[in-house]
Wavefront OBJ file of the C-alpha trace (Angstrom):
o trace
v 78.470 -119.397 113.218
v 74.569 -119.719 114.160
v 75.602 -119.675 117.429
v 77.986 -116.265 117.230
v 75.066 -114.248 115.363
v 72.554 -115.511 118.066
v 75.210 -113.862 120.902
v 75.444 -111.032 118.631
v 72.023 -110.621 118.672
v 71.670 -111.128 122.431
v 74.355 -108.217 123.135
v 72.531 -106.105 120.840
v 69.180 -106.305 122.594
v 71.123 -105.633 125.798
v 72.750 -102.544 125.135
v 71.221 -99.005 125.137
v 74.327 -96.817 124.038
v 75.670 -98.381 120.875
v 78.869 -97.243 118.816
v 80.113 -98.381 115.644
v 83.732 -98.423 114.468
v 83.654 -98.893 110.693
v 86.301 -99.429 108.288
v 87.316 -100.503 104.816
v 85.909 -103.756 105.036
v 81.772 -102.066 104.859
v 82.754 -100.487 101.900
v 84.356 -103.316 99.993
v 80.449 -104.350 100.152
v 79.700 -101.741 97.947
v 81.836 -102.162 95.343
v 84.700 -99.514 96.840
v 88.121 -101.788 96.955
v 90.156 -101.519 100.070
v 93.306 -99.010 99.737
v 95.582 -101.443 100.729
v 94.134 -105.116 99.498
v 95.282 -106.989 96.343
v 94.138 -104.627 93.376
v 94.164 -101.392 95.691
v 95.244 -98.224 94.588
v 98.157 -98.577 96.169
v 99.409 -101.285 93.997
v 99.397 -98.546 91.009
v 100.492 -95.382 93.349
v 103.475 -95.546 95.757
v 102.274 -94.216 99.238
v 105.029 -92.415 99.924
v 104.247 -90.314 97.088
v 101.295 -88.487 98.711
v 102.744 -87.372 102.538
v 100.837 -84.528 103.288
v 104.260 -82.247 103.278
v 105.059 -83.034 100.158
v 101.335 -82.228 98.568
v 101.957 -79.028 99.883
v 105.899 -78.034 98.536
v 105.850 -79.753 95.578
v 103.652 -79.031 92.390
v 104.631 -82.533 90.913
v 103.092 -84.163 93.626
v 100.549 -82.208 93.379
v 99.485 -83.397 89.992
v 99.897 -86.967 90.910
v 97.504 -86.843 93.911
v 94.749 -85.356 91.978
v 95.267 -87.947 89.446
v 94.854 -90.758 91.981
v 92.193 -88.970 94.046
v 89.803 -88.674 90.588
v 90.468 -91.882 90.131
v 89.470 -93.328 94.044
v 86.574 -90.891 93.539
v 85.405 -92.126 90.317
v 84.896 -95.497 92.141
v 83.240 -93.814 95.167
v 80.961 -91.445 93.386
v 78.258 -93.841 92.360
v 78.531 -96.391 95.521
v 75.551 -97.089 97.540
v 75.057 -97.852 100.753
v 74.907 -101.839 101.298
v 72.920 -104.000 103.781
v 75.544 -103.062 106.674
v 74.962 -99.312 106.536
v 71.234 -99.909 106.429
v 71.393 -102.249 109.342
v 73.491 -99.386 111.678
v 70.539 -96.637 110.339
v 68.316 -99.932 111.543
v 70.265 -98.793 115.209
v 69.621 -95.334 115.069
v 66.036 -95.954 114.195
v 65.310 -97.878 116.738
v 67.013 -95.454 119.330
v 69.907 -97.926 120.029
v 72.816 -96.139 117.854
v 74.991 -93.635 119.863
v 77.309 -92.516 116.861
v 78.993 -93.965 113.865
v 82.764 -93.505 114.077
v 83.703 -94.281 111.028
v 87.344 -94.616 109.066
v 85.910 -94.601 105.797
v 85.519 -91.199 103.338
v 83.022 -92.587 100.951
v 79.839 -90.324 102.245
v 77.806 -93.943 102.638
v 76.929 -93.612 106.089
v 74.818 -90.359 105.036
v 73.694 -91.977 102.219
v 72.481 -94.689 104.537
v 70.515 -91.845 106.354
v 72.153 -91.990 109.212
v 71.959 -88.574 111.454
v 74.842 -86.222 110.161
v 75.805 -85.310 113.581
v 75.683 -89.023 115.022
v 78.586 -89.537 111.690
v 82.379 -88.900 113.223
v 84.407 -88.887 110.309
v 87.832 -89.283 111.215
v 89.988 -89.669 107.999
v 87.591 -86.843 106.323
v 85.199 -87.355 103.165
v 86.147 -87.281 99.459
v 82.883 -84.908 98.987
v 83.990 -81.916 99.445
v 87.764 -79.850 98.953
v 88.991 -76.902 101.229
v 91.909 -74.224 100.637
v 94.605 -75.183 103.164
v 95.395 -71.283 103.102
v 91.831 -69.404 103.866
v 89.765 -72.170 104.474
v 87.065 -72.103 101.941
v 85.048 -75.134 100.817
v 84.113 -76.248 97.897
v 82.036 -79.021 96.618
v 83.677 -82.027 95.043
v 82.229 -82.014 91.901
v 83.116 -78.138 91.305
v 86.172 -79.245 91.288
v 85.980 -82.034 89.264
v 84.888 -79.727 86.753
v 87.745 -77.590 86.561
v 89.970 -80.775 86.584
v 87.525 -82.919 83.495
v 88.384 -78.777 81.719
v 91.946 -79.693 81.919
v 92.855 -78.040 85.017
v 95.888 -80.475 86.377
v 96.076 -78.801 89.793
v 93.443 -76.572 91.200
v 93.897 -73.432 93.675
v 91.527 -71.460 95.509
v 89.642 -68.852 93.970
v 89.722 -66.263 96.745
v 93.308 -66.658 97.990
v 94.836 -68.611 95.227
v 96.049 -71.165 98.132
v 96.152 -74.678 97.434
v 92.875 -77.049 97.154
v 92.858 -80.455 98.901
v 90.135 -82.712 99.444
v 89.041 -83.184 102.631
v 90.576 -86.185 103.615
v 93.320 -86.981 105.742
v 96.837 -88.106 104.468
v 99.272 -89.774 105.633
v 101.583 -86.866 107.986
v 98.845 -84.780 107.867
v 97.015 -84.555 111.180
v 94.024 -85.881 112.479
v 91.137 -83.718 112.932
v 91.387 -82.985 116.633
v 87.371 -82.565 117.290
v 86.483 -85.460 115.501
v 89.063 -87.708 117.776
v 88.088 -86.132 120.300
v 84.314 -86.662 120.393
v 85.154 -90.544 119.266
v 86.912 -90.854 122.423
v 84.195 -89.220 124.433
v 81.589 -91.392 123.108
v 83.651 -94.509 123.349
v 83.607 -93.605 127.128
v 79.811 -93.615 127.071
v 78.758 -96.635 124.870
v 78.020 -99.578 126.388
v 78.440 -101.821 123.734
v 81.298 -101.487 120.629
v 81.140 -102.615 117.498
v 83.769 -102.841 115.148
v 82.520 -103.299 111.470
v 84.809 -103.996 108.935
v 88.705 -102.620 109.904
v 91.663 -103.954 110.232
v 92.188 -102.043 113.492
v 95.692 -101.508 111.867
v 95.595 -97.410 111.930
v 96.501 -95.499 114.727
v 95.225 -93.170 116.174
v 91.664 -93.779 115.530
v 91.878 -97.909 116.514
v 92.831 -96.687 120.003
v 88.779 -95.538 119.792
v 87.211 -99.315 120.217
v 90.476 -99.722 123.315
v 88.983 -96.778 124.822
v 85.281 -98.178 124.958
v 86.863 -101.466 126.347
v 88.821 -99.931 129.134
v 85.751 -97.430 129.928
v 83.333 -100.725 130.680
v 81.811 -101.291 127.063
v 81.019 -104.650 125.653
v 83.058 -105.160 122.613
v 81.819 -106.982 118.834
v 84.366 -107.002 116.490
v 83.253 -108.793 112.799
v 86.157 -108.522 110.317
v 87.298 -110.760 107.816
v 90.737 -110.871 108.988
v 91.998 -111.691 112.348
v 92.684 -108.123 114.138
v 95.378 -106.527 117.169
v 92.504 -106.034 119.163
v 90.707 -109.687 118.868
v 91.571 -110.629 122.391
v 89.958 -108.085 124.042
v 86.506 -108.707 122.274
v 83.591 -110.754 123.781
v 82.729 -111.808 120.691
v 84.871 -112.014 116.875
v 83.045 -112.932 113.482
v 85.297 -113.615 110.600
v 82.536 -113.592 108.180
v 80.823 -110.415 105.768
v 79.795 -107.609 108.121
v 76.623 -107.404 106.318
v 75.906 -110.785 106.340
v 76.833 -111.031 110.245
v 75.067 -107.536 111.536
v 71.664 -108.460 108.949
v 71.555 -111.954 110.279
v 71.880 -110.499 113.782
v 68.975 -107.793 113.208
v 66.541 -110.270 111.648
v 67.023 -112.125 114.909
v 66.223 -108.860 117.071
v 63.449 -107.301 114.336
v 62.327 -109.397 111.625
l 1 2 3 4 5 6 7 8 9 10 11 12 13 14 15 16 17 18 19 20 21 22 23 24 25 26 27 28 29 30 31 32 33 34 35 36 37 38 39 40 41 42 43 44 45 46 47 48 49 50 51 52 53 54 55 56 57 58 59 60 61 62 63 64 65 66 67 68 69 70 71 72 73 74 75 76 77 78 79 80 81 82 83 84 85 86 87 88 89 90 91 92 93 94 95 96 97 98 99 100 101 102 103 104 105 106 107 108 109 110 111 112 113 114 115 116 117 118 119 120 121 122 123 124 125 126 127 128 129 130 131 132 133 134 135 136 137 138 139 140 141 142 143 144 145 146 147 148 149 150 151 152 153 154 155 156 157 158 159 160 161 162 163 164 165 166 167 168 169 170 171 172 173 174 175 176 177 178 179 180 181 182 183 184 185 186 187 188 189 190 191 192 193 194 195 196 197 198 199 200 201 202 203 204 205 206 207 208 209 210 211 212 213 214 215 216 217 218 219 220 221 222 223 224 225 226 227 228 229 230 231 232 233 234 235 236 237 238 239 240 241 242 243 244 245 246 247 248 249 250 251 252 253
């Protein structure tokens, strides 16, 4: 495994135009269990309860996804960033990092201090809740209020329109900008990383494909073996912040 980190490290130093693909597997790092591991949320919740069209037409459902989404943001709420998402602001600092696409909607790459506008988010962020109707936003915790008041279901003050967090679920669709810059920059890197996902969710694991096909070098350290594992020049089945640390102390210690 010496030897991997060492190539790791030797890749990094090469490149100039670095992107990261992050998923579940930083979090879990941080104490934020994955959505679909043994003991995820979606042992206690049935997926098929929260499909974006029925959020929308049914009141019920309603209820039950703000029940599950306190609870997922109870957990995320306190996190902090581990030594992974210091180790990527370690890339931006020292002018390697092109952007963080990222799967993850826990806020810890900008509590990292990575740049905001180097941050993709492509499954949204927990933080903050828009009307689907006019488009406000709100901050997360506003809303939490009204909820911890006894508020089951929360609508928009200005409209009265209905109040989702923004994150993406499943049948809803992806935010079209954010894709679309993920692709763009995938074209440009010239190294990928892939920190932490399963590659298992599509659209947005076509993004590390895309920096393969465009020339890009491409990392991929996850726990589990992944789809995309033969096209990588180099796969670490080990912690992602043990693996990217070890591989930065080689570079920068």
């Amino acid at each position: 495994m010496d030897e991997a980190i060492a190539k790791g490290a030797q890749m990094i130093a090469a490149a100039q135009k670095i992107l990261t693909f992050t998923g579940a597997g930083l979090s879990t790092e941080s104490g934020i269990p994955d959505f679909r591991s043994p003991g995820g949320i979606w042992e206690k919740y049935d997926p098929s309860d929260f499909y974006f069209q029925k959020f929308i037409s049914d009141e019920h459902a309603r209820t039950t996804y703000w029940e599950m989404s306190r609870e997922f943001y109870s957990v995320i709420k306190p996190a902090s960033p581990n030594r992974a998402h210091l180790a990527i602001k370690t890339l931006e600092d020292r002018g390697k990092l092109l952007a963080v696409v990222t799967q993850n909607i826990d806020n810890l790459h900008h509590k990292a201090g990575n740049s905001p506008e180097k941050i993709i988010e492509l499954h949204g962020t927990v933080i903050s809740v828009s009307c689907l109707s006019c488009k406000k936003k709100y901050d997360r915790d506003e809303i939490e209020a009204r909820l911890d008041s006894g508020i089951t279901v929360p609508y928009c003050d200005d409209c009265g329109g209905i109040l989702k967090p923004d994150t993406v679920s499943f049948g809803q669709a992806m935010p079209q900008e954010a894709m679309e810059r993920s692709i763009r920059y995938a074209g440009q890197c010239d190294l990928c990383m892939v920190l932490g996902s399963s590659l298992a969710v599509y659209p947005a694991a076509s993004v590390p494909l895309h920096a393969v096909q465009s020339g890009a070098r491409l990392i991929i350290i996850n726990r589990e073996p992944t789809p995309q594992d033969g096209e990588a020049d180099l796969v670490i089945r080990m912690s992602v912040s043990e693996a990217l640390t070890g591989m930065l102390d080689l570079l920068f210690a």
